[in-house]
Backbone as JSON, one array per atom type, in Angstrom:
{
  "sequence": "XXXXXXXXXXXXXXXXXXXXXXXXXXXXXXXXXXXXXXXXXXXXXXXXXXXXXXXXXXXXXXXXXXXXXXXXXXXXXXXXXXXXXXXXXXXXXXXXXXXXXXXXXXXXXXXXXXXXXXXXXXXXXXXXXXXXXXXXXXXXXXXXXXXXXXXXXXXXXXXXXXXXXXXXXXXXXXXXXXXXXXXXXXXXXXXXXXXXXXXXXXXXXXXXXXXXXXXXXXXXXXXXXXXXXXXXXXXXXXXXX",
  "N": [[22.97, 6.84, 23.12], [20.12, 7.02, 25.15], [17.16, 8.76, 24.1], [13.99, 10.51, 24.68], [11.23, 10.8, 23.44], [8.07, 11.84, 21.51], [5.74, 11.06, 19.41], [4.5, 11.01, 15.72], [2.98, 7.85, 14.35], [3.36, 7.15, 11.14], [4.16, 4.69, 9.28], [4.41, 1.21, 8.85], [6.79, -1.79, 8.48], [7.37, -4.8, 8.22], [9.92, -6.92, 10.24], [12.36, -9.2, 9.84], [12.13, -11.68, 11.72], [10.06, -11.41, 13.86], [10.24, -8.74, 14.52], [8.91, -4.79, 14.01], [10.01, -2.21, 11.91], [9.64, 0.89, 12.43], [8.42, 3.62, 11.01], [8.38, 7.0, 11.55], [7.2, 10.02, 12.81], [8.64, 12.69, 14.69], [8.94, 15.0, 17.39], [10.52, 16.13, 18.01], [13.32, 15.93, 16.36], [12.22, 14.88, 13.39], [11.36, 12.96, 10.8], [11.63, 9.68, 11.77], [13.33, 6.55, 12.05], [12.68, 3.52, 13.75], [13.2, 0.88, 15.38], [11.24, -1.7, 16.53], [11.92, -4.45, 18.42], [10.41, -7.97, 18.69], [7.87, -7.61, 18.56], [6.1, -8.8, 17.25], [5.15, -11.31, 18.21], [3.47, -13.86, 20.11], [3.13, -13.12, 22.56], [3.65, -10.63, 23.12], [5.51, -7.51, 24.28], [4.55, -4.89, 23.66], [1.12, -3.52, 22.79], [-0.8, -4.01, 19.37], [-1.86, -2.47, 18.28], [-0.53, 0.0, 19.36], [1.27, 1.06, 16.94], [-0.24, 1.33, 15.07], [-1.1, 3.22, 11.81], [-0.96, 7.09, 12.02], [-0.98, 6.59, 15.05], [-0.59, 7.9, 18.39], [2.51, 8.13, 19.99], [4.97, 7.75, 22.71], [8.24, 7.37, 22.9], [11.13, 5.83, 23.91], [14.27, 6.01, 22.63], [17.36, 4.33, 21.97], [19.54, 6.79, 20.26], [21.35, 7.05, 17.55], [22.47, 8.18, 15.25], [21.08, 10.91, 13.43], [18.43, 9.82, 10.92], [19.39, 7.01, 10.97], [18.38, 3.94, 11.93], [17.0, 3.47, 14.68], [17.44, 1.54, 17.98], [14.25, 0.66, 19.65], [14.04, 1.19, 23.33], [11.88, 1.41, 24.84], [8.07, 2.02, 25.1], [5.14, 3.88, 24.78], [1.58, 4.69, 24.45], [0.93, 8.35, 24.03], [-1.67, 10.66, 23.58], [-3.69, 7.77, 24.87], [-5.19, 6.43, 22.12], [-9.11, 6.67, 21.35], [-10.9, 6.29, 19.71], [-10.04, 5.68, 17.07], [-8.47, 3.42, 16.6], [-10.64, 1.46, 16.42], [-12.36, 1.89, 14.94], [-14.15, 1.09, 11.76], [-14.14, 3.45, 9.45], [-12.53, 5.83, 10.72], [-10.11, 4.2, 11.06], [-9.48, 3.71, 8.64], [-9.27, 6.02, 7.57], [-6.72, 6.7, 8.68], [-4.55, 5.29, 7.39], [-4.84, 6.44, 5.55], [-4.32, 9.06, 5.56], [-1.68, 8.64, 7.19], [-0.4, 7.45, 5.12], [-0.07, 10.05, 2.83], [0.85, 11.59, 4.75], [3.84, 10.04, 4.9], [4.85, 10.1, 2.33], [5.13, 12.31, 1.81], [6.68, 13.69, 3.65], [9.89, 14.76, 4.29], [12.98, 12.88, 5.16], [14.93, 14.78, 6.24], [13.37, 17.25, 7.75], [12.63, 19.02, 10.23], [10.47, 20.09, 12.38], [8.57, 21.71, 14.47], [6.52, 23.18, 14.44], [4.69, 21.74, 12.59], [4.56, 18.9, 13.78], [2.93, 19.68, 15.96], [0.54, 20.26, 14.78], [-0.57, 17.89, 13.38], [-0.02, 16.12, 15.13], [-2.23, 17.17, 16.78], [-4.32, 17.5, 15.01], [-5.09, 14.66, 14.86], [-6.2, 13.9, 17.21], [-8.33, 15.67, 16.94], [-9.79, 14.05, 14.92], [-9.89, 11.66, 16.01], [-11.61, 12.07, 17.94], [-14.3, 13.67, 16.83], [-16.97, 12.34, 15.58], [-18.58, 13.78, 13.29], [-16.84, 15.14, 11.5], [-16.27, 12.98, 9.54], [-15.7, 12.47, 6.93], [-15.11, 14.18, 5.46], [-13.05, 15.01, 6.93], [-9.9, 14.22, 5.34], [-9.68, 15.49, 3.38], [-10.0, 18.74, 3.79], [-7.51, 18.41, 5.98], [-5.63, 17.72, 4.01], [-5.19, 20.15, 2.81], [-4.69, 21.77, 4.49], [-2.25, 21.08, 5.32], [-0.73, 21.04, 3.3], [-0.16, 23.9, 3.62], [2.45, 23.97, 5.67], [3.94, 22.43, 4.06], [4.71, 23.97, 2.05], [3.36, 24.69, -0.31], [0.67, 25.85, -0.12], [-2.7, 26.98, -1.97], [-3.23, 29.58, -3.85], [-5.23, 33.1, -4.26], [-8.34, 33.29, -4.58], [-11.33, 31.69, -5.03], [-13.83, 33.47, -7.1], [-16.64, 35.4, -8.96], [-14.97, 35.92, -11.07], [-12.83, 35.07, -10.67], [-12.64, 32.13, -11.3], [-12.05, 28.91, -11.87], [-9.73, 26.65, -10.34], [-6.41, 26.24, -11.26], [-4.48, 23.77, -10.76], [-1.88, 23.19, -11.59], [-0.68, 25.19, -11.53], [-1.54, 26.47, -8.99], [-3.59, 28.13, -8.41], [-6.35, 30.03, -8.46], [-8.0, 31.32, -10.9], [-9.35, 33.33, -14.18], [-9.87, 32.14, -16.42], [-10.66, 28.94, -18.1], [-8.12, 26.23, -17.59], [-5.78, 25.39, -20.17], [-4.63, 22.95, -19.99], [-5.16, 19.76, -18.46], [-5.36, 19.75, -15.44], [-7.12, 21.0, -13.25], [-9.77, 22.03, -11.67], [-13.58, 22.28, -11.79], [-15.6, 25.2, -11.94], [-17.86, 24.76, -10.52], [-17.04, 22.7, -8.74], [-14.75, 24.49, -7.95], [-15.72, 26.7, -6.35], [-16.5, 24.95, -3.69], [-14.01, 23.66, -3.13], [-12.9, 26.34, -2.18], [-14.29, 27.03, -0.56], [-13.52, 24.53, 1.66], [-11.16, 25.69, 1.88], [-11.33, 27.72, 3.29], [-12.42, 26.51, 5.98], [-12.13, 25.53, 9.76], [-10.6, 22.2, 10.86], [-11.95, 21.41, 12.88], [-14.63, 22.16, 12.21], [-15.05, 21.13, 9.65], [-17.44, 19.7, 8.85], [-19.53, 21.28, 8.54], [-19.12, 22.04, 6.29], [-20.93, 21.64, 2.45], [-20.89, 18.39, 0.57], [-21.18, 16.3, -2.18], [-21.22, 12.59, -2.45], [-19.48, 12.14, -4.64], [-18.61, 14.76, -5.21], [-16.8, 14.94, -3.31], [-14.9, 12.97, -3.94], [-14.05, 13.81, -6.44], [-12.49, 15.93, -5.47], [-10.82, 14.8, -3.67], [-9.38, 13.61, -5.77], [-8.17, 15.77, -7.0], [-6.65, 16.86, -5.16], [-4.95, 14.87, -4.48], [-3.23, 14.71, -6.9], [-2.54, 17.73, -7.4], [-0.88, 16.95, -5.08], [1.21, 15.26, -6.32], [1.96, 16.86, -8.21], [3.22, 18.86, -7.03], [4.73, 18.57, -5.23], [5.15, 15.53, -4.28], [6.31, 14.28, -6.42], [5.15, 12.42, -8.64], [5.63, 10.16, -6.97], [2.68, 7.92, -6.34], [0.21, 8.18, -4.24], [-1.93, 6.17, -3.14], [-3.4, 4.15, -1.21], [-6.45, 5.81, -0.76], [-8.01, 4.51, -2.99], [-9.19, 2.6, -1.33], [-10.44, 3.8, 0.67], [-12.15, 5.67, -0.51], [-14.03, 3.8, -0.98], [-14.99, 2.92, 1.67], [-15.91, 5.28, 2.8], [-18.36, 5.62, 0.44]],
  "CA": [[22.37, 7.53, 24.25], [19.03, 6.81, 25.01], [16.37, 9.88, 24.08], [12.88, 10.38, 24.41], [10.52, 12.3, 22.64], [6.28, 12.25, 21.56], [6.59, 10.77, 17.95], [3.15, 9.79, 15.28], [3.42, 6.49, 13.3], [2.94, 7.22, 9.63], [4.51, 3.7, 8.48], [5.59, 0.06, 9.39], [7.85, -2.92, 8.12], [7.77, -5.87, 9.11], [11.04, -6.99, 9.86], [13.06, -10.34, 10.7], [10.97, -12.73, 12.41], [9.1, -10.63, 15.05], [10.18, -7.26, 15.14], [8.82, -3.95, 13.0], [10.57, -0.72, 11.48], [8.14, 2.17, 12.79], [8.46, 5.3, 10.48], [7.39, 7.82, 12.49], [7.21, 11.73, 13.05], [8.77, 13.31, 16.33], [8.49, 16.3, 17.55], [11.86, 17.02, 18.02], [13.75, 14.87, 15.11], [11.54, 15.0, 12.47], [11.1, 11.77, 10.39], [12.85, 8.68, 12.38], [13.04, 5.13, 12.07], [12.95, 2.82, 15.22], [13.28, -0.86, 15.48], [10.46, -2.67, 17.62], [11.97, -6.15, 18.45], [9.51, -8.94, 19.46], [6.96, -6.76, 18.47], [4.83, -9.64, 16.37], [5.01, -12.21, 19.11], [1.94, -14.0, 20.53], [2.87, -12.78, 24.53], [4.83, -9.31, 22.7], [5.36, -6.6, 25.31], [3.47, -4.13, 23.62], [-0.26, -3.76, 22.31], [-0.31, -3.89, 18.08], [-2.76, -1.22, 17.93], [0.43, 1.1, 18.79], [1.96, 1.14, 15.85], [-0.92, 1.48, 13.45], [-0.7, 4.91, 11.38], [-1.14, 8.08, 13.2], [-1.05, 6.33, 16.44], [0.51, 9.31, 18.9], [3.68, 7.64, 20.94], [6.04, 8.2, 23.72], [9.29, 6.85, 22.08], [12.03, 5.98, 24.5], [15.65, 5.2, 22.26], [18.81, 4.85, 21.33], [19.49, 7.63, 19.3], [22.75, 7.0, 17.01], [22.71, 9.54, 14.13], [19.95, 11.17, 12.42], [18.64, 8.98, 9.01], [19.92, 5.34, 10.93], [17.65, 2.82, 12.2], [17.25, 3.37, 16.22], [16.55, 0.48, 18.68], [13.27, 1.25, 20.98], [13.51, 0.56, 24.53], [10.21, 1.58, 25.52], [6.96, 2.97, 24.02], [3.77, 4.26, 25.58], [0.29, 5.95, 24.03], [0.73, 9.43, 24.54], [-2.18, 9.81, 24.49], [-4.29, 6.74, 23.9], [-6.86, 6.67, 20.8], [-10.21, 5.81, 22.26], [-12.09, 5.7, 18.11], [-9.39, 5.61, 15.69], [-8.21, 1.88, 16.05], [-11.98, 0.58, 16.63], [-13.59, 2.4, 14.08], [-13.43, 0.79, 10.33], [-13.68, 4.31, 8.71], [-11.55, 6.21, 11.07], [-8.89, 3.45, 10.7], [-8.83, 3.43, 6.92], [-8.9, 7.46, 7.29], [-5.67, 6.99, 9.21], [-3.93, 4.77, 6.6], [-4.49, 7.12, 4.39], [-3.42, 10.09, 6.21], [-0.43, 8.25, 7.42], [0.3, 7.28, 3.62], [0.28, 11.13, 2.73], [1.89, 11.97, 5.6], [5.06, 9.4, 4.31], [5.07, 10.1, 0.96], [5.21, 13.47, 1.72], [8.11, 14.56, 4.74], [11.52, 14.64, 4.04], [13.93, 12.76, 6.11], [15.39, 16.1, 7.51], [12.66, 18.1, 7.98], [12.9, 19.17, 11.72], [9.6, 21.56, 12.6], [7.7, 21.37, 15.9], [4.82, 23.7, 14.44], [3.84, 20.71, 12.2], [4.36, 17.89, 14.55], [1.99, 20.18, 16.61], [-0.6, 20.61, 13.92], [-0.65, 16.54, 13.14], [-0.7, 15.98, 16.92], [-3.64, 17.9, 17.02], [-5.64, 16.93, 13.59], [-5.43, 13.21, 15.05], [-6.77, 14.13, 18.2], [-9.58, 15.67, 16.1], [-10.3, 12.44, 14.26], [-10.2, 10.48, 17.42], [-13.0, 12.31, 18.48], [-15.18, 14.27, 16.52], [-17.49, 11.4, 14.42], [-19.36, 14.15, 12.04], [-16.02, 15.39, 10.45], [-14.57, 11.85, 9.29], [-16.03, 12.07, 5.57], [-14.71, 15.33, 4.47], [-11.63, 15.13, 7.1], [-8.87, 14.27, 5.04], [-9.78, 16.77, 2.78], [-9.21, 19.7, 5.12], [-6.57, 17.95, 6.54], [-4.35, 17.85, 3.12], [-5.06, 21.5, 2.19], [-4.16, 22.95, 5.61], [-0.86, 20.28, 5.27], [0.71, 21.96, 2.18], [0.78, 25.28, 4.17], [3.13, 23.21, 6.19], [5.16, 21.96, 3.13], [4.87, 24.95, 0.6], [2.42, 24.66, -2.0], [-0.53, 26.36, -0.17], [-3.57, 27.48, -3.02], [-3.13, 31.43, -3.38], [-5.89, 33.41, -4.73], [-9.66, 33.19, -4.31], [-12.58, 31.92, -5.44], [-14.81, 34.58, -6.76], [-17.23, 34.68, -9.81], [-14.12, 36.24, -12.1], [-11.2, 33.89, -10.7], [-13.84, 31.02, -11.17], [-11.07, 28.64, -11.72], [-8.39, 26.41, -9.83], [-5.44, 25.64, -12.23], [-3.65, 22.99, -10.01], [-0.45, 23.09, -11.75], [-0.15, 27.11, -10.72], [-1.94, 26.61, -7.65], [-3.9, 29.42, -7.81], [-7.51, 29.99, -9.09], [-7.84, 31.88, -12.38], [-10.1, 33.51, -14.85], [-10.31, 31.74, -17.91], [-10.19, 27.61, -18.03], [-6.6, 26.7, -18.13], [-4.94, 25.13, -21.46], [-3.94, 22.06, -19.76], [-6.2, 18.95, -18.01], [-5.04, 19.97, -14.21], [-8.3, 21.96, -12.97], [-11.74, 22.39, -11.24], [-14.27, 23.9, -12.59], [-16.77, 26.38, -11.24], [-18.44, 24.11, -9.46], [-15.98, 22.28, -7.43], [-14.02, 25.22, -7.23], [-16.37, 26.83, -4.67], [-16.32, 24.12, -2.9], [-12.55, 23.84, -2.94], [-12.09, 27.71, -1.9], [-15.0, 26.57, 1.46], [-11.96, 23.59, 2.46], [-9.44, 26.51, 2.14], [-12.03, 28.27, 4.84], [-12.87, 26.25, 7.27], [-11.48, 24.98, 10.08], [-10.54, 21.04, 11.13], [-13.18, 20.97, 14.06], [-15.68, 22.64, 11.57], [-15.05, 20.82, 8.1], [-18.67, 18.7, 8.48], [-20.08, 22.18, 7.66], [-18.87, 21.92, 4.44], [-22.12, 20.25, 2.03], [-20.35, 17.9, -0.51], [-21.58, 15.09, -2.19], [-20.11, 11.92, -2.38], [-18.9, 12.58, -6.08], [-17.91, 15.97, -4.74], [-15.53, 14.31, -2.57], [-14.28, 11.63, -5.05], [-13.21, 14.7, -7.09], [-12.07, 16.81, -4.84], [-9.98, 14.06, -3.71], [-8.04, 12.94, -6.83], [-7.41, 16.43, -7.42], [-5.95, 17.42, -4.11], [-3.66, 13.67, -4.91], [-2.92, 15.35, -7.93], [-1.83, 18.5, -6.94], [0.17, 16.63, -4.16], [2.61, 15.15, -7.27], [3.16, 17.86, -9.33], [3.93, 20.71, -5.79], [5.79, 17.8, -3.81], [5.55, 13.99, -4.28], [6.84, 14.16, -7.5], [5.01, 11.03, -9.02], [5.26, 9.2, -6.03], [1.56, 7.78, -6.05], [-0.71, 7.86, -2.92], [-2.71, 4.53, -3.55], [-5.09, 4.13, -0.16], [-7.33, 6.89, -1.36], [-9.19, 3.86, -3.53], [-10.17, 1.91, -0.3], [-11.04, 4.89, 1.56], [-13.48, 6.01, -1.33], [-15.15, 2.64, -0.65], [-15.13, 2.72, 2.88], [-17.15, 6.3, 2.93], [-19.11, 5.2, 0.09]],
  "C": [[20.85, 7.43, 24.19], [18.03, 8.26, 25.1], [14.85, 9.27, 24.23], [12.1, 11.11, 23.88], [9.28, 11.51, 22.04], [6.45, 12.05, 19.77], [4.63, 10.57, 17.48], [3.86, 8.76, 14.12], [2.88, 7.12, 12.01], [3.32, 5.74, 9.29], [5.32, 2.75, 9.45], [5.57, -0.75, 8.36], [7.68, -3.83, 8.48], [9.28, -6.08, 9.37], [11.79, -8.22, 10.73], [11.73, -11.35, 11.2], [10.01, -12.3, 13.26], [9.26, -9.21, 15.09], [9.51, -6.2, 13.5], [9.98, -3.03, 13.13], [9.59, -0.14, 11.34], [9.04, 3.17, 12.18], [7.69, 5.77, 11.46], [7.55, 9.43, 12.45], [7.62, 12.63, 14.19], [8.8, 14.75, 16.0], [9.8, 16.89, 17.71], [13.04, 16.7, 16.96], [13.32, 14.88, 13.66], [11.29, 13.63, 12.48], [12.59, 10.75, 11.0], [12.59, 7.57, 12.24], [13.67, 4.56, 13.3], [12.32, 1.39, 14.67], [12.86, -1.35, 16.82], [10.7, -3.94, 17.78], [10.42, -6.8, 19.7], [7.92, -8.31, 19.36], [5.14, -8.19, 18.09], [5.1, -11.0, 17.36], [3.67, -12.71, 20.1], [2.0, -13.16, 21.79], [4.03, -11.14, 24.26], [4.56, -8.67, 24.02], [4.48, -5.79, 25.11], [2.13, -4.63, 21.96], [0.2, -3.7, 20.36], [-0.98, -2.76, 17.7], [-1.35, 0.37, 18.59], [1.0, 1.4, 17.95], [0.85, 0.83, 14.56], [-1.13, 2.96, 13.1], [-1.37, 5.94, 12.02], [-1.86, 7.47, 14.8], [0.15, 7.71, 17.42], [1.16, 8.42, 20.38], [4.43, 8.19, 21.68], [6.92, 7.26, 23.5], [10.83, 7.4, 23.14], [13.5, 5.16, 23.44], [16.65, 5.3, 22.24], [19.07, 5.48, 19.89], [21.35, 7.87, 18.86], [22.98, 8.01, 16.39], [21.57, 9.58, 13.84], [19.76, 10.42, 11.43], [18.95, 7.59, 9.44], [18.28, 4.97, 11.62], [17.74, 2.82, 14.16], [16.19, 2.64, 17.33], [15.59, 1.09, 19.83], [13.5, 0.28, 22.27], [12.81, 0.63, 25.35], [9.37, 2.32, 24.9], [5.75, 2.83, 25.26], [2.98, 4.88, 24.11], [1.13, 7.06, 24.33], [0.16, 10.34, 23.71], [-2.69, 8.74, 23.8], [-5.69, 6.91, 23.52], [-7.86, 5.91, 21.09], [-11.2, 5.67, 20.42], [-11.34, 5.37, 16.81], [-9.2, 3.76, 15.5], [-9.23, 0.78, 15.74], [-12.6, 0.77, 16.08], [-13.18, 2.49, 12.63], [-13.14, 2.28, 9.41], [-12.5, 5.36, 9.01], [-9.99, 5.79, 10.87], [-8.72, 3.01, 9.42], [-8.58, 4.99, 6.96], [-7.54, 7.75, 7.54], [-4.46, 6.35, 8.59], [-3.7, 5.11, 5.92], [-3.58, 8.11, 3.94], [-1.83, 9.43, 6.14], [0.49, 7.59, 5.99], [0.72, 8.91, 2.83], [1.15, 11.56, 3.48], [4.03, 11.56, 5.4], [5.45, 9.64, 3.62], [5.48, 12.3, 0.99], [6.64, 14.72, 2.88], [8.94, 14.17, 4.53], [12.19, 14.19, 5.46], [14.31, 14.15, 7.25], [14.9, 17.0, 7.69], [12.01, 17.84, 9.35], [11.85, 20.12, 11.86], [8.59, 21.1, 13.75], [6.33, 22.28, 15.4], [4.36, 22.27, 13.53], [3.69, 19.56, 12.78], [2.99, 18.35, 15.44], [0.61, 19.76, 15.76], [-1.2, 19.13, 13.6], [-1.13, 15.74, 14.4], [-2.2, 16.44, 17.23], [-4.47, 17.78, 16.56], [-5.81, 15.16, 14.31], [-6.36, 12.93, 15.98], [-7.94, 14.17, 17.9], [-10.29, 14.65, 15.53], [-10.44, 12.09, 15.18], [-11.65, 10.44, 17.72], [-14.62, 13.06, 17.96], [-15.72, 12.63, 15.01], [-18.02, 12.03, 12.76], [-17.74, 14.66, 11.1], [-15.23, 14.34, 9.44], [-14.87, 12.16, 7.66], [-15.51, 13.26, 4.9], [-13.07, 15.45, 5.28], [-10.35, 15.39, 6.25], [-8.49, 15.23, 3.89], [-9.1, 18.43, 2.62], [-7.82, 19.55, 5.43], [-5.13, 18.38, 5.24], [-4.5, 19.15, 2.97], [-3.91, 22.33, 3.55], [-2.01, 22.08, 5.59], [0.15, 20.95, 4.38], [0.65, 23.05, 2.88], [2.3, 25.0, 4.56], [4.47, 23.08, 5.58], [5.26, 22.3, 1.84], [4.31, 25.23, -0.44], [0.89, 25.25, -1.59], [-1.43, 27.06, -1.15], [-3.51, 28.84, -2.57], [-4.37, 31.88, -4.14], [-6.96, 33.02, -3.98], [-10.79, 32.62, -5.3], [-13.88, 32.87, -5.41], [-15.74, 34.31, -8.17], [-16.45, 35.49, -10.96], [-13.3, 35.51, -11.86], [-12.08, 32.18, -10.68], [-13.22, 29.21, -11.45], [-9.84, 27.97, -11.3], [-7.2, 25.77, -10.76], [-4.54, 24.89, -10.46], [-2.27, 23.41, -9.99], [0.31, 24.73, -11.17], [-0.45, 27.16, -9.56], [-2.77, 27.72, -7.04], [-5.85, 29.14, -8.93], [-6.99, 31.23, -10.14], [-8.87, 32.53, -13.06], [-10.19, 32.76, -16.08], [-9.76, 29.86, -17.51], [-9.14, 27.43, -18.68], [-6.16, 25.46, -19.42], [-4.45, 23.67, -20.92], [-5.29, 20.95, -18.67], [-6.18, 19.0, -16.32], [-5.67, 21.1, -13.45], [-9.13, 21.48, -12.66], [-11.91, 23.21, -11.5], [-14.94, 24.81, -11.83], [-17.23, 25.95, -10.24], [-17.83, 23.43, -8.35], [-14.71, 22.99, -7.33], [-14.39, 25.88, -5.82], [-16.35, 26.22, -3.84], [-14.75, 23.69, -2.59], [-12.57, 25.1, -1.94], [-13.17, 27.12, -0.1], [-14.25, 25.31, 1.91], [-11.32, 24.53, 2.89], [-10.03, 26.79, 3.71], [-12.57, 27.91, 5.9], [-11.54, 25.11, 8.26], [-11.13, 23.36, 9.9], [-11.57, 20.44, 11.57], [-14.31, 21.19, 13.2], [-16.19, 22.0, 9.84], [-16.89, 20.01, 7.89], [-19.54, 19.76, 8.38], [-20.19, 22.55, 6.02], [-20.02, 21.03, 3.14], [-21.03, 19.74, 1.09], [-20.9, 16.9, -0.43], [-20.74, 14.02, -2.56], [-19.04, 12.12, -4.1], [-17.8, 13.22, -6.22], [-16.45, 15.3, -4.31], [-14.25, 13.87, -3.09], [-13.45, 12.39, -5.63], [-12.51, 15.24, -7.07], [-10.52, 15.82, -4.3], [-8.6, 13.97, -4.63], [-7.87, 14.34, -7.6], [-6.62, 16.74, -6.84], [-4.6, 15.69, -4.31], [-3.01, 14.04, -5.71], [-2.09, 16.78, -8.07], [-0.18, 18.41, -5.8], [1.38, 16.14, -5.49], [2.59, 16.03, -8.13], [3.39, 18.92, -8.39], [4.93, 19.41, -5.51], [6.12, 16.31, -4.09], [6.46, 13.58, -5.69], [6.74, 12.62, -8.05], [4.95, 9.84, -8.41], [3.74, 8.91, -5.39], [1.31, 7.49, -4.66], [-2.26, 7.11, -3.34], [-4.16, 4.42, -2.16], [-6.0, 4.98, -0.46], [-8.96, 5.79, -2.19], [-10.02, 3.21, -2.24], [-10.41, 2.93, 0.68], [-12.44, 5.38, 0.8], [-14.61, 4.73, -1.04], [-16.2, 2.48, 0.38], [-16.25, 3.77, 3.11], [-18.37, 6.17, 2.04], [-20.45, 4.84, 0.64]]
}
């Protein structure tokens, strides 16, 4: 039966001689796979810049079972990204994203507030230029609310502190190598607090970032990925560099 439904790309396949396998994110489905024939063809039907990660689609298919492989018979923008595909840092930001984003949703995880919230952070990227360097930042913290592992506690100058593996800030440096210290805890606890639209308030230096980074990767496998590395992160550090 053919469905439609408002999907983002996290991941493609090549597949066969011309066509991809689009991972993607709907809003009503959750995580689905769809089969773009003719896709990689010089005179294809559609543009290639749809199907690069967090591109936001209008996904017309045949919908067999949940978890199979379902053929597309039509795709649109909805809407279409006027800075993400044209702009080298935006479009490594979105490779990255859309690599977290994969590594991180379960097949059967069905939730329209986070399709919302993803829908909406992309939008943000599209358009706002001063947030792209601390974006994905933001972006992952406010994401584990999403998928359970949100940081509890506070940064104050007694919980001074973030033990990763607990997820919580702390008083005393913790017994194990899975921590920020003082210094890029504050700066951790001002991510927790600001918005999406607002993150280029945030000062960090590039270092900052770097750190802040491969802890928030870090935190992502021991709450959720469970060892399943998230790799684009190195050519993104380059790219903002």
């Amino acid at each position: 039966m053919l469905q439609k439904t408002r999907a983002v790309v996290l991941h493609t396949t090549e597949y066969a001689e011309a066509s991809l396998i689009v991972k993607a994110y709907t809003a009503e489905s959750g995580l689905q796979s769809f089969l773009v024939n003719g896709v990689r063809k010089s005179k294809a039907r559609y543009a290639a810049n749809l199907f690069q990660p967090l591109s936001i689609i209008e996904v017309v298919a045949y919908i067999k079972k949940p978890g199979g492989l379902h053929r597309v018979s039509d795709v649109s923008a909805s809407p279409a990204l006027s800075n993400i595909p044209y702009d080298i840092v935006k479009t490594t930001m979105a490779i990255f994203l859309g690599e977290v984003l994969y590594r991180s949703i379960k097949e059967e995880e069905i939730n329209p507030e986070l399709f919302t919230f993803i829908d909406h952070a992309v939008q943000i990227l599209d358009v706002h230029q001063e947030t792209v360097s601390r974006f994905h930042l933001c972006f992952m913290l406010q994401l584990s609310r999403f998928l359970g592992f949100f940081p509890s506690g506070k940064y104050d100058a007694v919980t001074a502190w973030f033990d990763l593996k607990e997820g919580t800030f702390q008083e005393h440096r913790p017994n194990h190598p899975y921590y920020l210290d003082p210094t890029l805890s504050e700066r951790f606890q001002a991510l927790l607090s600001v918005s999406l639209e607002d993150v280029s308030e945030i000062k960090l230096s590039a270092q900052q970032r770097k750190n802040i980074l491969e802890a928030l990767i870090g935190y992502y496998e021991l709450h959720h990925t469970h060892g399943s590395r998230i790799k684009s992160h190195e050519i993104l550090n380059e790219v903002l560099s």
